[in-house]
N, C-alpha and C positions, 0 to 999 in steps of 0.2 A: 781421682781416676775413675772412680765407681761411675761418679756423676755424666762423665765422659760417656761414657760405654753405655749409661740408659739412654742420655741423649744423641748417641750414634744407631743403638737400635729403634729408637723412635723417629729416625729422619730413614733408614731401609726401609722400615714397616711404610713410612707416608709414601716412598716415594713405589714400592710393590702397589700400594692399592691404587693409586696413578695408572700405573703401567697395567692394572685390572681389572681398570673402569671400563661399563661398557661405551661402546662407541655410537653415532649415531642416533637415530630416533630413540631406540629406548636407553642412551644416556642421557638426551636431554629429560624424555620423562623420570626416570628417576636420581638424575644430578640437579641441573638448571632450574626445569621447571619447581619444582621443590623451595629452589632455592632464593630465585625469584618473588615467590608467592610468599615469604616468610620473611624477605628483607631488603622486596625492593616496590612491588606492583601498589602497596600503600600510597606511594609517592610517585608510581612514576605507572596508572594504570588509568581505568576507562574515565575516575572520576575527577582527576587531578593527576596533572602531565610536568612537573617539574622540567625547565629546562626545555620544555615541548618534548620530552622524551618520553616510550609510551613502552614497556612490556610484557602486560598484560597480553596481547596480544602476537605474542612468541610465540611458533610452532615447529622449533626445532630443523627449519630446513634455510640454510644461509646462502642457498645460489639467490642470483640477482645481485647485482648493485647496491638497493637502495639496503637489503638488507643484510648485504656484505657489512657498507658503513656501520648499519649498526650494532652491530653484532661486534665488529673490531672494537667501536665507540664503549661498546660494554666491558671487552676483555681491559682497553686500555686505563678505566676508573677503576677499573676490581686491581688490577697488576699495581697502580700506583698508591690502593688504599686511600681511594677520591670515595668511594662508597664498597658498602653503605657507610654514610656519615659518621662522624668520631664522635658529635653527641647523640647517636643513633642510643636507644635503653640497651636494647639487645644488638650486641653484635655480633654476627656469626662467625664460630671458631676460624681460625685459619686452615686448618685441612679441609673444611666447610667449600672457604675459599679458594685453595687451591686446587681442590677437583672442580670445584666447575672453570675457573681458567685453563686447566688442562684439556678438559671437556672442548672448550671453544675454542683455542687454539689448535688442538688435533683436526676439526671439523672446517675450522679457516682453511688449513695447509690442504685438505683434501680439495675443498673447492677451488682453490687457485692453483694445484699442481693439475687440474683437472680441466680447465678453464683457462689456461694461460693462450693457447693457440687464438681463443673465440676472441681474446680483448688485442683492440687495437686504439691506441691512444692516439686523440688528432696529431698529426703531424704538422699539416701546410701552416708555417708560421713565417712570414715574415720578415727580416731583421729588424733590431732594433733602429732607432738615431744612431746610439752607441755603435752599433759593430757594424752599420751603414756608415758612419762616417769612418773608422776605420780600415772596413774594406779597402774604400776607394784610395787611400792614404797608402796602405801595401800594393795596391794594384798599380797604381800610377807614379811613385814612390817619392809623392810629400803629401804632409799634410793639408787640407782646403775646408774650412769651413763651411759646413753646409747645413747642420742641422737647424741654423735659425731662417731656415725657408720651408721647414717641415714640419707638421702637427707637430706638437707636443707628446710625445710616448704617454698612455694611462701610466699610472699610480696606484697603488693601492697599499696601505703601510703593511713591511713584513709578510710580504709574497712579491714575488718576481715577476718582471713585465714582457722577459722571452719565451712565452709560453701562444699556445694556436688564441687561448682563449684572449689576451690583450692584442698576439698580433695580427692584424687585421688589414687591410689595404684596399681602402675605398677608393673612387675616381678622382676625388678633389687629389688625390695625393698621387696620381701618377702625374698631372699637368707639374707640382713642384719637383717629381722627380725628373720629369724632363728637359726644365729649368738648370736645375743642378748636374743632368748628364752633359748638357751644351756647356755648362760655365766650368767643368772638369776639363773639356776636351781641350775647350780652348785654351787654357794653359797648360795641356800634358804636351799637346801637340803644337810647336812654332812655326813658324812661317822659316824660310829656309834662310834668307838675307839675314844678318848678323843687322842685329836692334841699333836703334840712339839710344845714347847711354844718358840716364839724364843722373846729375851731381849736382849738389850744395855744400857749402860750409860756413862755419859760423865761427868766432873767435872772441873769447874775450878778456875782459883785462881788468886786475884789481881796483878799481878804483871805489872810491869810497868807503876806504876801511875807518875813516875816523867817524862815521855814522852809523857804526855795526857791521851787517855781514858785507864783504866785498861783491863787485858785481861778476865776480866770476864765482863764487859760492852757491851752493842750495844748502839750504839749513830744514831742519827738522819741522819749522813750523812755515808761517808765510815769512815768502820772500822777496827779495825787492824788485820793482819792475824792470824788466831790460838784462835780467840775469837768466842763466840758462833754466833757472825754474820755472821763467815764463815759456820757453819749448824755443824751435827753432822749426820756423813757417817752411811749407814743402809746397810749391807751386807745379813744377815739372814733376812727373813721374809716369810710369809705365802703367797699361792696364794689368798687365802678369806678371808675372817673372820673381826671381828670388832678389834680395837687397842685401846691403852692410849696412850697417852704422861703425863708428869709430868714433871715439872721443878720449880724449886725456884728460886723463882726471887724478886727484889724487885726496887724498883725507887726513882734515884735522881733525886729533883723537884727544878729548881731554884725559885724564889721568885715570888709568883702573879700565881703560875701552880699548878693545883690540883691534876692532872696526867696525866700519860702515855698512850697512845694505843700503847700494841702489838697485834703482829699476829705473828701465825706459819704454813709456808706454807710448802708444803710437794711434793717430785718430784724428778725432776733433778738439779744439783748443778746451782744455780748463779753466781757463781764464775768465770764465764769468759767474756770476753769482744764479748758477743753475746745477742741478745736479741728473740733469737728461743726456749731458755731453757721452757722445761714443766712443767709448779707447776701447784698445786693448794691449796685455804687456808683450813688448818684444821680447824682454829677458831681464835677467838679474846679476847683479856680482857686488863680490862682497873687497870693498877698498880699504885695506893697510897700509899701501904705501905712502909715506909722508908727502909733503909736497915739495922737499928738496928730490924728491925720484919720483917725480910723474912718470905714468905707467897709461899703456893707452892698451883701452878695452873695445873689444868687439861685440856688436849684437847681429842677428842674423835670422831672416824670416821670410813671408812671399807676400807681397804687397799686395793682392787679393783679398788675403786674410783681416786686412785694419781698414776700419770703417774710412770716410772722409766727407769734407764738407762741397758740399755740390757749391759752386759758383755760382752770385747772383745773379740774376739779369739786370744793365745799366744799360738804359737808352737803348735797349731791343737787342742787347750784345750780351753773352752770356759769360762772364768771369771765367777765369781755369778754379776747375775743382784746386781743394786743398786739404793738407793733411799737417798734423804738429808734432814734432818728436818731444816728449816733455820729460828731461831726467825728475826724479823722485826719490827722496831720502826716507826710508822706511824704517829709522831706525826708534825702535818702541823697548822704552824699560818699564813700562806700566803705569808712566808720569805723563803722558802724553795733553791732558786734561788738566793741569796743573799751574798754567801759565807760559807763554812764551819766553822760551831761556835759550836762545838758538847760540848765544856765543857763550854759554857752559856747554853748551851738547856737541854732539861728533858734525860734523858736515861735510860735505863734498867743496873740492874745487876743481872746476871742469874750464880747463881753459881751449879749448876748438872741440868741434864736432863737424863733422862730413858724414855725408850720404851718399850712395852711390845704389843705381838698379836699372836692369837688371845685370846683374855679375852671374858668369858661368865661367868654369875652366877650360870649356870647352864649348863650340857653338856648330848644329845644334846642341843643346843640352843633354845630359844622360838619360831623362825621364822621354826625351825628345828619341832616340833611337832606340829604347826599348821599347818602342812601338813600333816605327818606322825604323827598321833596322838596316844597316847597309848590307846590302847583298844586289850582285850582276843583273840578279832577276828585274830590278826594277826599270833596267833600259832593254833588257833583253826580250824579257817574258814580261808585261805588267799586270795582265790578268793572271798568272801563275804570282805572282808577287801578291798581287794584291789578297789575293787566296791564302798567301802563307800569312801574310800581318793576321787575317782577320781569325784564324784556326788560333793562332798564340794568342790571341788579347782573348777569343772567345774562352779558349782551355784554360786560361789564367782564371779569368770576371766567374768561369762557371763552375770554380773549382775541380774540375774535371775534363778530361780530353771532348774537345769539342765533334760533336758527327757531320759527317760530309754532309747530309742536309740543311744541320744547324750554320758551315760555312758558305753552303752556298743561297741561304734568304738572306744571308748578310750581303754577299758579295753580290746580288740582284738591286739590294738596297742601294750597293754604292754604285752601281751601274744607272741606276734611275736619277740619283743627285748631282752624281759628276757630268755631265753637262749644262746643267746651270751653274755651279759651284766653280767649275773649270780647274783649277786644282788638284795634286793628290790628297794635299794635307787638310785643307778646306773641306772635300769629299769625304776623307776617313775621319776627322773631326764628327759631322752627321750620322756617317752609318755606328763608327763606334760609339754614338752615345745612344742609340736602339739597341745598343746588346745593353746599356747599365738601366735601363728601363723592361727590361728581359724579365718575366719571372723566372727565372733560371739565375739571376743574376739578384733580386732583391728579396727571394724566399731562401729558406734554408734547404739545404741540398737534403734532398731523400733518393735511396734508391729503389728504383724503378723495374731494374733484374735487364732496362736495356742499355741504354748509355750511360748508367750512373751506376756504381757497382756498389758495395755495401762496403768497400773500402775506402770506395771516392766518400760516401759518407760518412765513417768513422772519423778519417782523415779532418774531415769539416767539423764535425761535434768536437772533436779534440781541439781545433783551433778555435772555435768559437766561444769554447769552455775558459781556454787560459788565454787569451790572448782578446776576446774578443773581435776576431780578424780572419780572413780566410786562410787556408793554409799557405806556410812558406813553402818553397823548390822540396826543401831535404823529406817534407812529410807526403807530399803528391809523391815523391819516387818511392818510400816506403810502402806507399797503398798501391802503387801502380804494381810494385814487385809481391803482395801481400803480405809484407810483414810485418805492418802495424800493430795488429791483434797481439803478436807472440809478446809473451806478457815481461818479458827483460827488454824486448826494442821499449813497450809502452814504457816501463820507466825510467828508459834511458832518458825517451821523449820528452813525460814531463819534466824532471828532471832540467832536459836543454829548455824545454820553452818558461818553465818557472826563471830562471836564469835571465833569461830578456826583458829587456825593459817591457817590453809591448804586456806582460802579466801584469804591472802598475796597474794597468785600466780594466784588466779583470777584481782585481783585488779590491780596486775601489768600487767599480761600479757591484760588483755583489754585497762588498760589506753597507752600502750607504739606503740597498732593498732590503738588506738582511735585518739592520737593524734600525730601519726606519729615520734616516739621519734628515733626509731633507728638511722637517718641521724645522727642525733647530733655529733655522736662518728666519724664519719668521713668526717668533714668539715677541710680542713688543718687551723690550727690557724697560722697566722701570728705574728713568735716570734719576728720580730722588733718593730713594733707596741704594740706587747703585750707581751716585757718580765721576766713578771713573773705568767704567768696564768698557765702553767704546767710546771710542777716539768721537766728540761734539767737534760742529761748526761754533769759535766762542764769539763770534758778533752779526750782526748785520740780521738781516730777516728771517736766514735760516739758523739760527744760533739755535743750539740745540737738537738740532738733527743731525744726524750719522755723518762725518765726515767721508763725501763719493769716491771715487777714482784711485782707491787702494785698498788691498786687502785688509780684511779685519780680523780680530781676534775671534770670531766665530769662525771663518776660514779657518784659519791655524789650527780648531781645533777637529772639526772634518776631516784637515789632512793630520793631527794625531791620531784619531779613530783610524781611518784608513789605514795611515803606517804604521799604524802598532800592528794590524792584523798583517800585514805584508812582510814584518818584523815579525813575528810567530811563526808564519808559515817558512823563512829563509832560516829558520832553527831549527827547524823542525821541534817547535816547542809542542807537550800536552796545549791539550782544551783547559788545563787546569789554570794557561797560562790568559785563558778570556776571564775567567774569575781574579785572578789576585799574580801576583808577577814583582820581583824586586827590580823591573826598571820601569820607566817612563818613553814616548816617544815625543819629544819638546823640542819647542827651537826658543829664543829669546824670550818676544813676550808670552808665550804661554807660561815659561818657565816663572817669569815677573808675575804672572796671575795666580798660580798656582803656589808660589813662594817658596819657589827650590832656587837656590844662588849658582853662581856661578855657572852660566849658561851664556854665552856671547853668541849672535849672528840668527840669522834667522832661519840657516838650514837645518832643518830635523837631526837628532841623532838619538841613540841610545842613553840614556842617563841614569843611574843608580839612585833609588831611593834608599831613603830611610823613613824607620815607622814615623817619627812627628811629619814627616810629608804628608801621610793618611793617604796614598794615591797606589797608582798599581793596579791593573786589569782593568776590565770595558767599568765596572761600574761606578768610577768616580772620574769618566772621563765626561769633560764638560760637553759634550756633542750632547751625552744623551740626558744629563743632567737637566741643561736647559732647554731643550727640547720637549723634556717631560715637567715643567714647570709651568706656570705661571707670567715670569717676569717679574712679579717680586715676590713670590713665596714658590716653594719646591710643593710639588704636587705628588701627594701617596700615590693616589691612584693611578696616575698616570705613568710614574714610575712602578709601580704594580702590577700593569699591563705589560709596559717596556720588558719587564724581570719574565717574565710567563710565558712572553710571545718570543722573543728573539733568545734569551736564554735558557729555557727551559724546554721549550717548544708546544706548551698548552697554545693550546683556540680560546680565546677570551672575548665571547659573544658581546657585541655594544647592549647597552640597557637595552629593556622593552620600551617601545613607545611609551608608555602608561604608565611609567616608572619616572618618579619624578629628580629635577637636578639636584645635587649636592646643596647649592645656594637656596632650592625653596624649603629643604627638608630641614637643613640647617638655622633657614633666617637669617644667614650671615651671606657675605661677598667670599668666596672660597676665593676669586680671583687678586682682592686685595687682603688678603691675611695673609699674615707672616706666619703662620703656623697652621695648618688644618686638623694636627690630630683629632682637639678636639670637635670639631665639626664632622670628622667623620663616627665621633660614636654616640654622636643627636642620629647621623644618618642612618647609622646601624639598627637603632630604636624601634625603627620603621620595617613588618617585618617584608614586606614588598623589597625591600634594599638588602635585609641581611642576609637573605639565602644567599647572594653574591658577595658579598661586601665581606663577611665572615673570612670567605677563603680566597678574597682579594686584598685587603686592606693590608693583612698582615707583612705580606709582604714588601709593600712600599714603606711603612714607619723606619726603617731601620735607615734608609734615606736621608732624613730628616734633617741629618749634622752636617747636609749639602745644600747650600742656599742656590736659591732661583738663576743664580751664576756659574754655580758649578763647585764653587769654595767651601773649604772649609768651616762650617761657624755652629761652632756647639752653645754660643748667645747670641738673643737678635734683642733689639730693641723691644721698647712695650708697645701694647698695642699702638697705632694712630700714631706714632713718632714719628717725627721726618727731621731727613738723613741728611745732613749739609754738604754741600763738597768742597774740594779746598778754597780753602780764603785765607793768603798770605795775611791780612788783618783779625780775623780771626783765631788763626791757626798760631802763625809765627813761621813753621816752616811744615814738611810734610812729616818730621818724628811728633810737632806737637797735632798734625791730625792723625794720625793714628792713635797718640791718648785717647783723642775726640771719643772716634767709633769704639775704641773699648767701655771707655766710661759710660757710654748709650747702649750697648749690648751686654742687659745684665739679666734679660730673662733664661734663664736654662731651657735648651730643647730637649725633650725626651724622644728617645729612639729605641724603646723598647718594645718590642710585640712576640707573641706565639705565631711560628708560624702554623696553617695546619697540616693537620699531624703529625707533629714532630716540635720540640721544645724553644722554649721563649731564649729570642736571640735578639743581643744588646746592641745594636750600632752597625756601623758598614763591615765592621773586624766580627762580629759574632756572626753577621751573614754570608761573607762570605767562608768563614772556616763550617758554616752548616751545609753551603752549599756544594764547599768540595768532599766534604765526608760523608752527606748523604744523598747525594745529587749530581754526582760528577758524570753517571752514567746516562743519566738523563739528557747532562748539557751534551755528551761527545754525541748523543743520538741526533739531536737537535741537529748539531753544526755538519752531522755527516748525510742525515734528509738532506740538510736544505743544501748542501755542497751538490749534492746529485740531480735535484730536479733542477738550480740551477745550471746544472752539464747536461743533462739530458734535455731542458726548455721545454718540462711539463711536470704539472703534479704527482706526487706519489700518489698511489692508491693501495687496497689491499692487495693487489694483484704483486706489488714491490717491497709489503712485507718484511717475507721471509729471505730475500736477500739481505734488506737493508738489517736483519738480525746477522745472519751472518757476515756483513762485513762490522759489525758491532762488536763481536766476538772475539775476529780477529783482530781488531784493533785495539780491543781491551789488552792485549799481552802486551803491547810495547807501549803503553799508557795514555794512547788515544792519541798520539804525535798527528801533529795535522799536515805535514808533507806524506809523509806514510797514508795519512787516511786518504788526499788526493789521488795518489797512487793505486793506494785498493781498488778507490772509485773508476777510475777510467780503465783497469783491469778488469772489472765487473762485468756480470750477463746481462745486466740492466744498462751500463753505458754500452756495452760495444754492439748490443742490438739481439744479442741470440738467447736471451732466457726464456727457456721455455722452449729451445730448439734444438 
């Protein structure tokens, strides 16, 4: 109790002399500077700049920019106990340390509460691909494919590409938006005469069961010619319009298999021994029913959307284009690589299939009179008509009520082309594709104070934020009435818009920047080492290479990463739930990879671990595992970087030029070793490397007991071993290859390191319990920056600070729940535009 009462009057006493420091110039002379000169300006002054960091040359006044940065840069190492270093001789007390962070914190707040009106963050940005192709998708009301006619969006891992500084828009890329505003129109808008319908069918019939699969089957592996896994040829079809497919099908299940996944992808034939052919999938479903109750399934798309094969020319006559519907048995238990076993495995029987396009329930189509809407005006009044279309498509496309000037350079437009064009539909076709070439229509809405209100913008950051998309009707009538802002509509809002599917494409597209996911897809996997992780071609010229024309188990594992986070945020689960969590987001084969049972079918769901699982939260999900790898060995450092940057929220500067690679310091292949640690404490040796390496390395060992796959494996083989894969002569079956790889994996991995500053943690279980106990505050900071600069589509700076503390605050009470902290954010002075007003 005694103990108690010195230690409470020693935290009043610390926190009085705080509260009666002085301020300003002569704090820094007698706080900072002092403090500086005693245990930092050694290392980081005129003669030697560690880090390139210099302050020596500190003089106590933090307006400006460059020395806002640094001054924050300072407060942010001292508050995290980054410096001065922890083998520093002397280190200075901690009251030492926390008056001068009080010091430079008090001096920030003043300069950015002082300062806030002078800073204006670029705004003119752009839209992305992403919320360019979406727009047009809510505007016109389907989907169209358009982004593979447009640059490729920059990149940059773990920062966001909706910001002024990536979006950009050069002249090469208005000629393809113009491309794409004509190949829009022309399908929103139809010609008024009801279409030719063009239709096919195909049927078939079991024969040749006594030679294995029937010719009405598709089986898991290759199948026999003339069966609907050959496709079924499309000669007639429309240039637009929406289509059906229909086919009867039903599934033989061996024993302990519940069902089937198909898919029907749509394109060019696969049937040849190339892997450039162009599909894409129509859809998927999953078949139970036996084949005494065939069941017939529908797919449903816009023939725009699927590539096709242009028609020869024969004797100076050009062929009709064509296209292939081709069903696909996608069904994976992780044997896939193991030998052709199509009559032990599930398969489809598909006995007819028919095509039919275009199909409307109505003609014209609904896309077709929300534009062209029936109304008297159009025989009555046409320039009054044409007036109204162009006001609603303009006030739609521009997020905002469109101005009598803005409809009348339109309606001049269409007056100039409709006399060649002769048409209404053909003329509004033209002019309406110069409003989606508009910058009003491909930048992001800012207001103006004239025709664009600060509501009309709100309204659009909010959509843009969750939705990636322009606003829906209900949020333009909110902004239109002002009541967006009032802070129970906002979370009513998000709320309804988390709710909608259309948030999917938010969720993914920010977790896949957030966390740096794209590499994943092109790390080379080493198939000696590992083969059976992706589905091989097993004969002919390409044996060996990636089997094309289906998704893979890296997919699967993108859309784990994505759905778990999109699974968090509909539970509003803590951040604690990115660190470690008692379930999984799996469908089949992941689950087969992974080695959790009993998981049938390929759709995602929630699934309950147990600890020998070893899985649970982002950091044993295979996206980033193998992404931060090798291909056949797991990589510290890379994963050390992953842990810092997306989790943590450190800046983790690339080496210097002049800093040499892992492999020359080492003398070894970092890229073919099964194990690095020890290669990185050759590289540590070097003290060029250990300034960094020190308070990098530690972090990734803990890694370690996750192979370059993503798996579990606390033994790898010895050095230089290679990895057999199954050989029914070999093996005997696939329990005696599994002895195999045990009996070859008898090196122990060690996964032990110090992190710094803070104590030596054993394996992925001691890291993560280190990182929710002493670090949790850290990660919600992390996850709530980066939720905000991507909603607002710019960097934080000092000037965002002190909000982003206070909405850190308040989110610490309810445990940093990540719907809640959305909510904060779009409630915020920094989203809704007024801080500092």
């Amino acid at each position: 109790m005694i103990l108690r009462g010195v230690a409470l009057v020693a935290l009043l006493s610390c926190a009085l002399q705080l509260h009666a420091a002085p301020e300003g110039r002569a704090g820094f002379e007698s706080i900072a500077a002092p403090f500086f000169k005693s245990n930092c300006v050694k290392c980081h002054g005129s003669e030697k700049a560690k880090g390139q960091v210099t302050l020596h040359d500190l003089d106590g006044d933090l307006a400006g920019e460059r020395n806002l940065k640094r001054w924050e840069l300072i407060l942010d190492v001292l508050k995290a106990g980054e410096m001065p270093p922890e083998e520093a001789v002397n280190r200075p007390a901690k009251t030492e340390v926390a008056a001068v962070t009080h010091w430079i914190e008090s001096e920030l707040r003043k300069v950015v509460e002082q300062g806030r009106e002078e800073v204006v963050a670029p705004q003119v940005r752009r839209l992305t691909n992403f919320e360019y192709e979406n727009t047009i998708r809510d505007l016109i009301g389907f989907r169209i494919k358009l982004t593979d006619n447009l640059p490729k969006d920059p990149e940059k891992p773990y920062h966001f590409n909706n910001t002024a500084e990536f979006m950009l828009l050069g002249p090469e890329q208005v000629d393809r938006y113009l491309e794409n505003a004509r190949k829009v129109m022309a399908s929103a808008i139809v010609d008024p005469a009801e279409p030719e319908v063009h239709r096919a069918r195909r049927e078939w019939q079991s024969h040749g069961l006594d030679r294995g699969l029937g010719l009405d089957e598709v089986g898991v592996w290759g199948n026999r010619r003339h069966s609907p896994a050959s496709g079924m040829g499309l000669k007639s079809f429309p240039q637009t319009g929406d289509f059906v497919i229909r086919l009867q099908a039903s599934a033989i299940l061996p024993p302990g298999v519940k069902g089937v996944p198909l898919r029907l992808i749509l394109g060019q034939t696969i049937q040849l021994n190339s892997s450039t052919q162009r599909v894409e999938p129509v859809g998927d479903a999953y078949v139970v029913n036996s084949i005494d109750e065939p069941k017939v399934y529908e797919f449903r798309g816009r023939i725009e959307n699927f590539p096709l094969e242009r028609g020869r020319v024969i004797r100076g006559k050009r062929q009709p284009d064509s296209r292939v519907i081709t069903p696909q048995v996608l069904y994976d238990d992780g044997t896939l690589n193991d030998g052709n076993r199509n009559l032990v495995m599930p398969r489809v029987v598909i006995n007819w299939m028919e095509f039919e396009a275009p199909v409307a329930d109505v003609w014209p189509p609904e896309h077709h009179t929300r534009i062209l809407f029936d109304s008297p005006l159009r025989e009555k009044n046409p320039d009054a008509y044409v007036r109204e279309v162009i006001d609603r498509f303009v006030s739609r496309a521009f997020r905002r009520p469109a101005s009598k000037a803005e409809v009348e350079r339109f309606y001049r437009i269409y007056k100039l082309v409709n006399p060649e064009l002769k048409t209404m539909e053909a003329s509004m076709r033209e002019t309406l594709a110069t409003v989606l070439i508009s910058p009003q229509f491909l930048y992001h809405t800012v207001a103006d104070g004239k025709v664009t209100s600060h509501t009309d913008e709100l309204a659009s950051r909010l959509s843009y934020f969750l939705w990636g998309s322009m606003p829906d009707t209900a949020l333009l009538k909110l902004a239109a009435e002002g009541r967006l802002a009032e802070s129970e509509v906002m979370k009513q809002e998000v709320n309804r818009m988390l709710a909608d599917d259309r948030s999917k494409g938010f969720v993914r597209n920010f977790t896949m920047q957030w966390l740096s996911l794209a590499k994943m897809k092109t790390v080379p996997i080493n198939n000696q080492l590992f083969p059976r992780f992706l589905y091989y071609v097993s004969a002919g010229e390409r044996r060996g290479t990636e089997q094309p024309y289906r998704p893979t188990i890296r997919d699967y594992m993108l859309e784990e990463t994505t759905g778990y986070v999109a699974e968090l945020i509909r539970r509003n689960a803590s951040v604690a739930s990115l660190v470690d969590s008692d379930f999984a987001w799996l469908n089949q084969p992941l689950a087969a990879h992974y080695g959790v049972p009993g998981v049938d079918g390929n759709q995602f769901r929630a699934v309950s671990l147990r600890p020998e699982y070893r899985l649970g939260g982002l950091l044993t999900h295979g996206s980033m595992l193998i992404g931060n790898a090798t291909g056949s060995a797991p990589h510290p450092i890379y994963r050390a970087v992953w842990l810092r940057e997306a989790i943590l929220g450190d800046e983790v500067k690339p080496p210097p030029a002049d800093v040499p690679a892992l492999t020359d310091t080492a003398g070894e292949s970092a890229e073919k070793a099964l194990t690095i640690k020890d290669l990185l404490a050759k590289h540590r040796q070097k003290e060029s490397c250990n300034d960094c390496h020190a308070r990098l390395d530690p972090w990734g060992i803990p890694f370690e007991h996750y192979n370059a796959i993503g798996r579990y494996q606390p033994f790898v083989p010895k050095e230089g071993a290679r990895v057999s894969g199954f050989n029914e002569k070999a093996h005997g079956d696939l329990a005696g290859y599994t002895v195999y790889l045990r009996s070859i994996n008898t090196e122990k991995v060690e996964a032990v390191a110090r992190v710094p500053n803070g104590p030596e943690v054993e394996g992925m279980v001691g890291l993560k319990n280190y990182l929710l106990k002493h670090r949790k505050n850290d990660i919600a900071e992390n996850i709530l920056r980066r939720l905000l600069s991507y909603g607002i589509g710019r960097k934080l700076t000092t000037h965002d600070r002190f909000v982003v503390g206070e909405l850190i605050e308040d989110s610490a009470v309810n445990d940093y729940r990540l719907l809640d902290m959305i909510i904060a954010i779009c409630q915020s002075r920094v989203f809704s535009g007024t801080a500092g007003k």
